[in-house]
N, CA, C and O of each residue as an XYZ file, in Angstrom:
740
protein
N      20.014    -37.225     16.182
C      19.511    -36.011     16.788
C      20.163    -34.780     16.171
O      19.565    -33.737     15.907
N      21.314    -34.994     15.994
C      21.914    -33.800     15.339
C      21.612    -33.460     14.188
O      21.790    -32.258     13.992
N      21.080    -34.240     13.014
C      20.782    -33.750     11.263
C      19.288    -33.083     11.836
O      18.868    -32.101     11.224
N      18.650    -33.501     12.767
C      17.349    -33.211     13.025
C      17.557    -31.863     13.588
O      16.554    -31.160     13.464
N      18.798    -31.149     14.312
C      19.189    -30.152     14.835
C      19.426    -29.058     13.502
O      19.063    -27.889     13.368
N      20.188    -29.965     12.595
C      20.383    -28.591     11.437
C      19.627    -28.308     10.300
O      19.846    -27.458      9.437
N      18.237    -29.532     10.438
C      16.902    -29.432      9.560
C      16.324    -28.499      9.914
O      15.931    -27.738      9.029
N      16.024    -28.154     11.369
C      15.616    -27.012     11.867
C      15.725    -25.981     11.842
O      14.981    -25.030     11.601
N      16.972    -26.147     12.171
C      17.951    -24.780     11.563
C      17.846    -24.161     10.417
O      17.926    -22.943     10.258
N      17.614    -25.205      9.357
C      17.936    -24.730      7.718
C      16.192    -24.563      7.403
O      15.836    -24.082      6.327
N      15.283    -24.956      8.321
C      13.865    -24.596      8.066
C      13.411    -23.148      8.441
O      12.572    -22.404      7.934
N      14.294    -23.001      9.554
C      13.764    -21.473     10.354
C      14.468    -20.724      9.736
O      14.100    -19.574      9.497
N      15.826    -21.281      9.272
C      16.459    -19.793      8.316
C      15.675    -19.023      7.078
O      15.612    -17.858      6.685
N      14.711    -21.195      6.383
C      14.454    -20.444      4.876
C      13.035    -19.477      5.507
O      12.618    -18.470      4.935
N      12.579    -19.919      6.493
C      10.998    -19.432      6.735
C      11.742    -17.712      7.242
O      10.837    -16.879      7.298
N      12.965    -17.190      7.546
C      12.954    -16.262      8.096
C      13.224    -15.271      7.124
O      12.527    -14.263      7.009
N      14.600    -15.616      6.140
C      14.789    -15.362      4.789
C      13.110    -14.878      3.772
O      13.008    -13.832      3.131
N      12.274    -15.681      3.861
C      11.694    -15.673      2.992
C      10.156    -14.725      3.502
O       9.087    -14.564      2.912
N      10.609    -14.281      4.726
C       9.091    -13.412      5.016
C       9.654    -11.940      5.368
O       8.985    -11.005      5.808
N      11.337    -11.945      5.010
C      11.752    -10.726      5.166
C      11.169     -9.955      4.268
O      10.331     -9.255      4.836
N      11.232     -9.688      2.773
C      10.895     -8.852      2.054
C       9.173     -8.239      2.436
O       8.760     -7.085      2.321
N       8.351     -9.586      2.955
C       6.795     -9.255      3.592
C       6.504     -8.165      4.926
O       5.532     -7.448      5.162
N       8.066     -8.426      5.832
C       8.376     -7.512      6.806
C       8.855     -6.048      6.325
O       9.038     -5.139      7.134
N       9.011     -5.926      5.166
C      10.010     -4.592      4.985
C       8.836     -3.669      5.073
O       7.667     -3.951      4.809
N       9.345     -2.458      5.509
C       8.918     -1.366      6.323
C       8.107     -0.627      4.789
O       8.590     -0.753      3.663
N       7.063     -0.018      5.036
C       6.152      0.611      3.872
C       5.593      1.660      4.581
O       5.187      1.633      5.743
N       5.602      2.860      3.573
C       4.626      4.511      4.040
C       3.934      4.822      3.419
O       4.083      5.103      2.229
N       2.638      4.876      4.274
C       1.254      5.330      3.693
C       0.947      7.072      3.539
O       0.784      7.982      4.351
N       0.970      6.973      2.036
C       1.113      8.419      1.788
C      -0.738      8.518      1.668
O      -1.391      7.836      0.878
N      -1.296      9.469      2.592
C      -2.650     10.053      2.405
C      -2.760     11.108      1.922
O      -2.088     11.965      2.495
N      -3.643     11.627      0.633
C      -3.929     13.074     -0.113
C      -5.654     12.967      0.260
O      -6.394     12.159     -0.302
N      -6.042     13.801      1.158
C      -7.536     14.093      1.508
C      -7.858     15.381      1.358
O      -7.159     16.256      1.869
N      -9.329     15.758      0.396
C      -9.633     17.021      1.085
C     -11.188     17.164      0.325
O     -12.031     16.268      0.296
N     -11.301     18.319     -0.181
C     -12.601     18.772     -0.991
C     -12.079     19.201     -2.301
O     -11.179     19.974     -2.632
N     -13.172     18.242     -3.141
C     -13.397     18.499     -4.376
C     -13.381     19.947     -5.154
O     -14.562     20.195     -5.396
N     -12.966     20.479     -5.401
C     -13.684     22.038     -5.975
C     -14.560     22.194     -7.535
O     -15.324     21.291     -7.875
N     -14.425     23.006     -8.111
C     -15.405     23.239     -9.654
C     -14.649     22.374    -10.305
O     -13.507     22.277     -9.856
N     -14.959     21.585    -11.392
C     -14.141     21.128    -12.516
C     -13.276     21.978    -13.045
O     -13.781     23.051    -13.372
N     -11.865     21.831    -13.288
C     -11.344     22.955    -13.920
C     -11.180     22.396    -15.908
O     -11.131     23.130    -16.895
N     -11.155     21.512    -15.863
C     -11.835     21.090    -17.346
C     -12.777     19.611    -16.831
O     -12.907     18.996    -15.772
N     -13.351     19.466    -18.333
C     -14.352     18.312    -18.090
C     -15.547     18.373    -17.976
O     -16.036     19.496    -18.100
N     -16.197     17.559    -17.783
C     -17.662     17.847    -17.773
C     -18.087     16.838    -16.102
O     -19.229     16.429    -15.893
N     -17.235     16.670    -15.380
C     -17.494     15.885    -14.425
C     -18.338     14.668    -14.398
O     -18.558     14.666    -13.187
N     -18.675     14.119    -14.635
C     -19.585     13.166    -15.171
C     -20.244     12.437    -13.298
O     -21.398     12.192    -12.945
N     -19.301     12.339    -12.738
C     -19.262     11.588    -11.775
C     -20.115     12.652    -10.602
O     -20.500     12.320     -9.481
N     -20.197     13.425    -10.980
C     -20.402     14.621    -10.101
C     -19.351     15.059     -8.906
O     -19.822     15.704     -7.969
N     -17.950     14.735     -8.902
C     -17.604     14.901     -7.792
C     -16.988     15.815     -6.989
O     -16.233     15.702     -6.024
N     -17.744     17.316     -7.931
C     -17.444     19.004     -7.224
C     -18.213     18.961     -5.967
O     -19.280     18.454     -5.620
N     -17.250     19.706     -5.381
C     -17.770     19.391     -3.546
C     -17.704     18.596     -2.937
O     -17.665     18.854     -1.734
N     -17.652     17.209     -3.343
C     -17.238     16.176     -2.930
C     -15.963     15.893     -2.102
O     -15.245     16.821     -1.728
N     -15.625     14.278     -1.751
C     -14.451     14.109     -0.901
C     -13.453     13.614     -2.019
O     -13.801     13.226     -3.135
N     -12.211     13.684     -1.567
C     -11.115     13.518     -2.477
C     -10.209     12.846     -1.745
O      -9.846     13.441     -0.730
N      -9.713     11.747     -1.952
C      -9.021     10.780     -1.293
C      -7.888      9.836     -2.094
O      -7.986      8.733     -2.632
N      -6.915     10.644     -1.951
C      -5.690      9.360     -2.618
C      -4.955      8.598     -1.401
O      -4.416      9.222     -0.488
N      -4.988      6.957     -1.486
C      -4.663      6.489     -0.333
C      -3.255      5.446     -0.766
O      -3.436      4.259     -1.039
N      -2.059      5.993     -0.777
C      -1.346      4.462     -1.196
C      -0.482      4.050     -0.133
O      -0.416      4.637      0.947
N       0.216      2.982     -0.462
C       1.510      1.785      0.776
C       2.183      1.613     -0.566
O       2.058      1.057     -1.657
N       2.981      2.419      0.146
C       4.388      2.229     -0.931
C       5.781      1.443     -0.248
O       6.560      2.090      0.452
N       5.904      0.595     -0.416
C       7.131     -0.230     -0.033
C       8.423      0.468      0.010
O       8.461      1.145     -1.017
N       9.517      0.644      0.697
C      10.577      1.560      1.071
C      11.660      0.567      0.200
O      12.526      1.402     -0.063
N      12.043     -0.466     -0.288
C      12.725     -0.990     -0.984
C      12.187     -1.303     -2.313
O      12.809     -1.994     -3.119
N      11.398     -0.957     -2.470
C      11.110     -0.447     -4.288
C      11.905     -0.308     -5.304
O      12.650      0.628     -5.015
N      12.206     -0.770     -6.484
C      13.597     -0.026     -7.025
C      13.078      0.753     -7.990
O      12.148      0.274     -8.639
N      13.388      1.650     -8.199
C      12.655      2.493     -9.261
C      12.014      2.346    -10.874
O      12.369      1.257    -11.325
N      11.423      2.894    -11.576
C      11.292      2.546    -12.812
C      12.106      3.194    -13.604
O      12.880      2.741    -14.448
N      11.875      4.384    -13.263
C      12.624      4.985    -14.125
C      13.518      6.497    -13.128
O      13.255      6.603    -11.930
N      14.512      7.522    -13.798
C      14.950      8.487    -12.610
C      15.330      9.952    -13.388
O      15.535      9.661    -14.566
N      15.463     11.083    -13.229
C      16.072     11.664    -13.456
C      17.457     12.705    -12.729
O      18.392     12.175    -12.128
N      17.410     13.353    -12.814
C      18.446     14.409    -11.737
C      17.104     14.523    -10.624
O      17.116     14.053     -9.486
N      16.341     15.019    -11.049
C      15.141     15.494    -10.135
C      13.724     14.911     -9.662
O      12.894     15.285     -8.833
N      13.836     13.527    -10.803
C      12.554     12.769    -10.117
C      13.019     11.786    -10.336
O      14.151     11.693    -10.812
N      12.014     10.431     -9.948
C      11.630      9.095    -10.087
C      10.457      8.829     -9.858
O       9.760      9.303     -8.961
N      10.095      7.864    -10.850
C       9.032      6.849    -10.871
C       8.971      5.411     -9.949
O      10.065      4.857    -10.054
N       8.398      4.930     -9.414
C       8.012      3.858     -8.890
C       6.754      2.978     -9.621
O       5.617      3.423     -9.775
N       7.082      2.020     -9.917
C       5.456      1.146    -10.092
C       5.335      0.325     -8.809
O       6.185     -0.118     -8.037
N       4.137      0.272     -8.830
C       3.462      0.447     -7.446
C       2.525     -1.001     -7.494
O       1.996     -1.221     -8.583
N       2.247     -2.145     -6.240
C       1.397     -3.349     -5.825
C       0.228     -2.780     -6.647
O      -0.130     -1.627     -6.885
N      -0.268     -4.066     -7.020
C      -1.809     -3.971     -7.525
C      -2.482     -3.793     -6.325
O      -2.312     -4.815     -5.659
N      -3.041     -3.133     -5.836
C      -3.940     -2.452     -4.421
C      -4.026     -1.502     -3.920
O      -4.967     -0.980     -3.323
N      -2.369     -0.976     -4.258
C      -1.253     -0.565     -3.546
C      -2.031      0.617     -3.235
O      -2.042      1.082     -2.095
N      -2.999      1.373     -4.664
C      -3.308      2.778     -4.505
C      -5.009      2.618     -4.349
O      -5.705      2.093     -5.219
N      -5.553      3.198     -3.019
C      -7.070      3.402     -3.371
C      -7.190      4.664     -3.471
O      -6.522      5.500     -2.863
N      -8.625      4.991     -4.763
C      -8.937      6.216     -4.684
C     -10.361      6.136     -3.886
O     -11.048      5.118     -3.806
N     -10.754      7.746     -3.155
C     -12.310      7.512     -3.247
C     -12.260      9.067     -4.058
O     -11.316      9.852     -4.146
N     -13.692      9.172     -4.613
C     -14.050     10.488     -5.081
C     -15.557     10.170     -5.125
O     -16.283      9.235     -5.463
N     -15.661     11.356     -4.637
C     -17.160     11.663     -4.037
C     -17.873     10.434     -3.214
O     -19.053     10.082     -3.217
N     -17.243     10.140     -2.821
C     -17.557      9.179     -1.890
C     -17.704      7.900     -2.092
O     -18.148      7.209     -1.174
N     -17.298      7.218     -3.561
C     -16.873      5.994     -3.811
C     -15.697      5.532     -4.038
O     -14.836      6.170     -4.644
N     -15.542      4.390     -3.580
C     -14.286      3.925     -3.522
C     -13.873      3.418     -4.953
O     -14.789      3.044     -5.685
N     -12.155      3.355     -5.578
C     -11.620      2.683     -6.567
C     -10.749      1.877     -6.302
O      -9.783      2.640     -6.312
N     -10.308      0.818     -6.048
C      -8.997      0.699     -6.123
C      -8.535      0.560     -7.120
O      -9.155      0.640     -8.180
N      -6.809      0.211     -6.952
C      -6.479      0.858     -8.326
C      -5.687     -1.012     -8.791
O      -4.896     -1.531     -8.002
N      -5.993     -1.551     -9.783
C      -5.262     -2.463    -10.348
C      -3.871     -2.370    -10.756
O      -3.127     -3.350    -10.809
N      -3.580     -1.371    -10.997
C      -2.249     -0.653    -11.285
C      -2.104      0.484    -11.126
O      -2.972      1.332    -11.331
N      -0.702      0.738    -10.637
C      -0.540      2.064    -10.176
C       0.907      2.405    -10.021
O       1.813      1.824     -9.424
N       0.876      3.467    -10.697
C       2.945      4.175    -10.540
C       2.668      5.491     -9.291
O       1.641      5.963     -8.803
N       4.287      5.796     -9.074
C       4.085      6.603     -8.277
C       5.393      7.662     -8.697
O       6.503      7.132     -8.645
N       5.354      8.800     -9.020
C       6.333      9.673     -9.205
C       6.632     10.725     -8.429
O       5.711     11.480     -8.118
N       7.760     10.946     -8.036
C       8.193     12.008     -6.659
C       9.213     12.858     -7.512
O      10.202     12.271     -7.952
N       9.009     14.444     -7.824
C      10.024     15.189     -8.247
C       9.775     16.579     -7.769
O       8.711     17.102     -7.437
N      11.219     17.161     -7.813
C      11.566     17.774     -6.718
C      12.416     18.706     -7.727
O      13.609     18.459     -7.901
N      11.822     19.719     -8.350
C      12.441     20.763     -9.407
C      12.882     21.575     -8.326
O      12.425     21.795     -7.204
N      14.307     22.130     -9.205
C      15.035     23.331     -9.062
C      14.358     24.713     -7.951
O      14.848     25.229     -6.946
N      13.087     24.966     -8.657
C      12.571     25.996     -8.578
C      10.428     24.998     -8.906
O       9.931     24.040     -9.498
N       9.973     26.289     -7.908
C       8.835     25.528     -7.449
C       8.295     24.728     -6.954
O       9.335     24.139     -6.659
N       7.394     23.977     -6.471
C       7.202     23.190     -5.781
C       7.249     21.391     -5.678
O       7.173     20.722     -6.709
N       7.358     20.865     -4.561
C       7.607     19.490     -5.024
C       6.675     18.239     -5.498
O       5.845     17.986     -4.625
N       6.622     17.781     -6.106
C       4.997     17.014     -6.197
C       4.959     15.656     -5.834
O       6.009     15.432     -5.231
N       4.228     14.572     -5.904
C       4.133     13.188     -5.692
C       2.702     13.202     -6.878
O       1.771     14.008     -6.880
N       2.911     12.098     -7.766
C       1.677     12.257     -8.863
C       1.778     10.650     -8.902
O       2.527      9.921     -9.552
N       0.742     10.351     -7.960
C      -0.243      9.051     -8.420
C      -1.048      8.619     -9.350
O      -2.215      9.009     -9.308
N      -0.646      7.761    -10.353
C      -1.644      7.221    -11.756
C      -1.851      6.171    -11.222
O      -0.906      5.477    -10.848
N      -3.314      5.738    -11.029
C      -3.767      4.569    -10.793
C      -4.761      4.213    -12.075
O      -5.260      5.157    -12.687
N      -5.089      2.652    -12.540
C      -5.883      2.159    -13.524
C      -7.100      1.296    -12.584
O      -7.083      0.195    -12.034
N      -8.046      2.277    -12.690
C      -9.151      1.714    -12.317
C     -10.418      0.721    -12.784
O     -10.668      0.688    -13.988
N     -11.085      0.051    -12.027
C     -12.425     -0.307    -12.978
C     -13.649     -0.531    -12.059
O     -13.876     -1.082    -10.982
N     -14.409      0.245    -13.114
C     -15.985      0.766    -12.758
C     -16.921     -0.058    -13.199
O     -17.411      0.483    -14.190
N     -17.565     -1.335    -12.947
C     -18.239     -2.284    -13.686
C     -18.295     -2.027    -14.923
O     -19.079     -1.550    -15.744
N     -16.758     -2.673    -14.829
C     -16.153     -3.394    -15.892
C     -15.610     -2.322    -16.912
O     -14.930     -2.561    -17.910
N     -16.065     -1.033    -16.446
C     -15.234     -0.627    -17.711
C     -13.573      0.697    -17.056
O     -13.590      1.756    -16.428
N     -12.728      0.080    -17.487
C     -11.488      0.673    -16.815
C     -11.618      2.573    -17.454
O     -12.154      3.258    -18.325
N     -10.362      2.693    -15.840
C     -10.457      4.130    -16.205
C      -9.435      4.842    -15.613
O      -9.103      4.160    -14.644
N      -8.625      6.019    -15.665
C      -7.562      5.950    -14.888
C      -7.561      7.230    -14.276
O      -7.968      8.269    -14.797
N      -6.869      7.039    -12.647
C      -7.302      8.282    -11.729
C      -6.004      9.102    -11.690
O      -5.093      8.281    -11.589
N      -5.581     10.154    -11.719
C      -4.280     11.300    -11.655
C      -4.317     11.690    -10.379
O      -5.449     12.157    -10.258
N      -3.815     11.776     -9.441
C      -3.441     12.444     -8.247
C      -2.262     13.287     -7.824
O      -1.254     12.922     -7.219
N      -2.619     14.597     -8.304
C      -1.032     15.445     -8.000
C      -1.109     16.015     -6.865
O      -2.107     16.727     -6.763
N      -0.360     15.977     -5.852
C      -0.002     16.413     -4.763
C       0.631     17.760     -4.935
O       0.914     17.989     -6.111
N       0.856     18.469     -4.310
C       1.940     20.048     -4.597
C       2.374     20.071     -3.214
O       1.723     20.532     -2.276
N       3.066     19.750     -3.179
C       3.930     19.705     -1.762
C       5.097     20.858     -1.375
O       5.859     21.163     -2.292
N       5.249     21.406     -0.289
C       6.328     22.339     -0.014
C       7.394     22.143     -0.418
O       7.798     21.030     -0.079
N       8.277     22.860     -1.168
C       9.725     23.166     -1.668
C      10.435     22.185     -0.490
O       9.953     22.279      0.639
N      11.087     21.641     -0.610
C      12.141     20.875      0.007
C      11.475     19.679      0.675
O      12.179     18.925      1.347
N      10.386     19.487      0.564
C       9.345     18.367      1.164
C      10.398     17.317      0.677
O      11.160     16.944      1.569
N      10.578     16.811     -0.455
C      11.460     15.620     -0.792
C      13.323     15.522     -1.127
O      13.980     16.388     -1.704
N      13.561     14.919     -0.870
C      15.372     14.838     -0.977
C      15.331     13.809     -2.099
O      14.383     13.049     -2.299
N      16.882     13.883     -3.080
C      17.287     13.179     -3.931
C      17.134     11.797     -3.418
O      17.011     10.919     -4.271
N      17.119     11.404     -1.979
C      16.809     10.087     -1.622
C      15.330      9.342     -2.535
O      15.258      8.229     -3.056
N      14.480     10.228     -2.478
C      13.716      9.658     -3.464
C      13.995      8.906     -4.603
O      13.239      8.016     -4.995
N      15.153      9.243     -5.222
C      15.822      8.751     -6.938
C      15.925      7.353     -6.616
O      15.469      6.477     -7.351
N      16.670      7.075     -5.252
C      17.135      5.497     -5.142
C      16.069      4.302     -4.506
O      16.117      3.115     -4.830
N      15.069      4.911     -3.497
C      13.784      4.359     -3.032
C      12.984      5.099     -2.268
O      13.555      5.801     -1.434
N      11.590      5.147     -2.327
C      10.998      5.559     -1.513
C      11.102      6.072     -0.390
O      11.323      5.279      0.525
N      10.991      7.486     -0.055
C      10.813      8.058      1.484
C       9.439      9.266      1.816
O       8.689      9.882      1.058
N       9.576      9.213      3.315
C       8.524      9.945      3.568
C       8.874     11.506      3.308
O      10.072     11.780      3.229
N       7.967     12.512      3.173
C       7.942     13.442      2.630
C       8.023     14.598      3.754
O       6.950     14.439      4.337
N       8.688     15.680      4.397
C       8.755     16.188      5.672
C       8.735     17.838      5.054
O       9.419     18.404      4.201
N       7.586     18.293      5.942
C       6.725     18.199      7.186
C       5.791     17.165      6.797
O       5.649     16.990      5.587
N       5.186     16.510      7.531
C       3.979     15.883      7.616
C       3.409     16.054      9.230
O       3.916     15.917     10.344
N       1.855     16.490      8.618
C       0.826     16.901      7.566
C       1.375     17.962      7.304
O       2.124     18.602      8.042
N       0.821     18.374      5.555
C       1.187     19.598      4.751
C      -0.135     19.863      4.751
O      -0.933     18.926      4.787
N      -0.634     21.394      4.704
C      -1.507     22.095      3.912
C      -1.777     22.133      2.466
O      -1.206     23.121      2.006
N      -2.446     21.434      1.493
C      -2.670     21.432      0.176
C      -3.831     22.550     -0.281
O      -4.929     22.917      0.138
N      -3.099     22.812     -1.186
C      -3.819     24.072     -2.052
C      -4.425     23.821     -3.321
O      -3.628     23.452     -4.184
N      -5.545     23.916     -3.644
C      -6.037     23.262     -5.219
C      -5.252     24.005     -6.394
O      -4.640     25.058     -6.570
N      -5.455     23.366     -6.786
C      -4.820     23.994     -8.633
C      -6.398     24.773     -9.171
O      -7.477     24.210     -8.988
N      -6.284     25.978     -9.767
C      -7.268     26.731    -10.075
C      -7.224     26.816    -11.607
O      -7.647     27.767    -12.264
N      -6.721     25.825    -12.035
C      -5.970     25.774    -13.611
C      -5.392     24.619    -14.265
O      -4.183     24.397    -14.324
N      -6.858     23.457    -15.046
C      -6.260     22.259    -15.053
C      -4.801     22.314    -15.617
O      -4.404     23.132    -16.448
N      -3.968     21.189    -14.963
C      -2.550     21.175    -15.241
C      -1.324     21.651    -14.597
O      -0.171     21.247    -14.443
N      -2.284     23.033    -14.168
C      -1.125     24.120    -13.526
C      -1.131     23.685    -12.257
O      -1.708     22.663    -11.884
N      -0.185     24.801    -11.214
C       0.242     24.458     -9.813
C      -0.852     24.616     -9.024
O      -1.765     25.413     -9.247
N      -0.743     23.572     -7.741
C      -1.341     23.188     -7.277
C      -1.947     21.671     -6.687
O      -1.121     20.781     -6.891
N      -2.751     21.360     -6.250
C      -3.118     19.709     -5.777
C      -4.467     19.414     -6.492
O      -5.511     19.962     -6.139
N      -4.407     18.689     -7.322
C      -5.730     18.294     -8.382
C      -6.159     16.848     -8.697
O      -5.556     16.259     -9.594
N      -6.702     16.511     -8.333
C      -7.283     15.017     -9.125
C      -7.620     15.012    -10.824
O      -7.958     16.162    -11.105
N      -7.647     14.245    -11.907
C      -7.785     14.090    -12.774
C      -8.639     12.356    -12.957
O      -8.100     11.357    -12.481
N      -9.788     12.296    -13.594
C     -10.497     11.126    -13.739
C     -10.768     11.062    -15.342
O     -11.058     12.061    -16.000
N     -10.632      9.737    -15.887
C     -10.700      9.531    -17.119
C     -11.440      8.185    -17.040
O     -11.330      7.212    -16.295
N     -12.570      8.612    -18.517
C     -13.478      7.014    -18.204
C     -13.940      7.441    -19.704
O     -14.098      8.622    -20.015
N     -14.181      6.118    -20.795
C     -14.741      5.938    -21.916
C     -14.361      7.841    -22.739
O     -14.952      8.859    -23.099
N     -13.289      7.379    -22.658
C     -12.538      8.510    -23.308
C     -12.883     10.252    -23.138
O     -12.836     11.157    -23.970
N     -13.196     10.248    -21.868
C     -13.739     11.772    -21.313
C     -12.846     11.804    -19.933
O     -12.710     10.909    -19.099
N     -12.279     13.129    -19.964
C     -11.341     13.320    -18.766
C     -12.097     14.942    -17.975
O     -12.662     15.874    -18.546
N     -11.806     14.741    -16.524
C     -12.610     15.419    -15.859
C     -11.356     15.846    -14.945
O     -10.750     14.998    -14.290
N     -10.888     17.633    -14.931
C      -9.519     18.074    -13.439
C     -10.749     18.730    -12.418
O     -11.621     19.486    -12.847
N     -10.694     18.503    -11.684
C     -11.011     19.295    -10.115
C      -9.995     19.318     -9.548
O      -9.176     18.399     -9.556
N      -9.878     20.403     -8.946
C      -8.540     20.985     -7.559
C      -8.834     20.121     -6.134
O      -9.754     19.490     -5.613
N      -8.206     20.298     -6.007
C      -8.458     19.455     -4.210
C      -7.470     20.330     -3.234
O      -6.271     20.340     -3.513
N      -8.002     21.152     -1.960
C      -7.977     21.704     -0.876
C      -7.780     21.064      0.052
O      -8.866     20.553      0.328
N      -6.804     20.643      0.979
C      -6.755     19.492      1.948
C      -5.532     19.473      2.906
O      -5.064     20.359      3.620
N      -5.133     18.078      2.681
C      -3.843     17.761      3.827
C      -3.101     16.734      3.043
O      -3.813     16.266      2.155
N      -1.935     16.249      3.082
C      -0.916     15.184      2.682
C      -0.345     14.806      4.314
O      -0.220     15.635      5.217
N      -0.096     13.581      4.390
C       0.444     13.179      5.692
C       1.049     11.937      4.661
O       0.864     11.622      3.485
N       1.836     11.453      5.738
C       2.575     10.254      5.532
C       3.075      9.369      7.252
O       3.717      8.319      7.242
């Protein structure tokens, strides 16, 4: 009766051990709003005026890819990131996630996801522009949520420049629209 006592034991430990990392705590960062004019591109997709939707679950024990004084990278679950734009959905097969937090100006979160559109891949940019102090150096070591949440997002009126913008790339044509919205976490 007793080896049968510490089989048990050594079964419920490995089953408890082994669904911890499945339990660890994850934050769903949402970027929603409206599409605006293309600020380069030819839009192909049509998706000025449209809805704009970056959706990811980012795991809080992540270890980074890469770091600097002021940012880090994360690579991110194959799923991890859905896009929609203009009202279709992507998910993303791959996807990084970068959080930096300059000196001066604002803080960003920039989602690259690798998409595919029957069959032919394509990859989605999601820059966030988040309020000055929205993120702490805690970011460098793993994932955290971003405070205030919800933020007010402001489009970028200038592919590249400041602001919250989507970027879509497909059969070697890239398309920026601004996006007007909210960030929550």
């Amino acid at each position: 009766m007793f080896p049968r006592r510490r089989l048990l034991s050594l079964c419920a430990a490995t089953l408890i051990l082994g669904l911890c990392p499945l339990m660890a705590a994850s934050i769903t960062y949402t970027i929603s709003g409206t599409l605006g004019a293309a600020l380069s591109g030819s839009d192909p997709l049509g998706a000025s005026g449209g809805s704009g939707i970056v959706t990811a679950v980012v795991g809080t024990t992540l270890v980074r890819t890469s770091k600097t004084k002021t940012s880090a990278t994360y690579t991110l679950a194959a799923g991890a990131v859905t896009v929609v734009i203009g009202g279709k959905t992507y998910p993303a097969s791959s996807s990084t996630l970068k959080y930096s937090f300059p000196p001066a100006g604002p803080d960003t979160m920039v989602f690259t996801a690798t998409v595919s559109v029957d069959h032919i891949k394509g990859t989605v940019v999601g820059t966030a522009s988040l309020a000055k102090g929205s993120l702490t150096a805690a970011v460098t070591k793993h994932p955290h949520k971003f405070t205030p949440s919800p933020q007010t997002l402001t489009a970028a009126v200038v592919a590249g420049g400041p602001g919250t913008q989507i970027e879509y790339t497909a059969l070697g044509s890239s398309t920026v629209l601004g996006l007007s919205g909210s960030a929550s976490n």
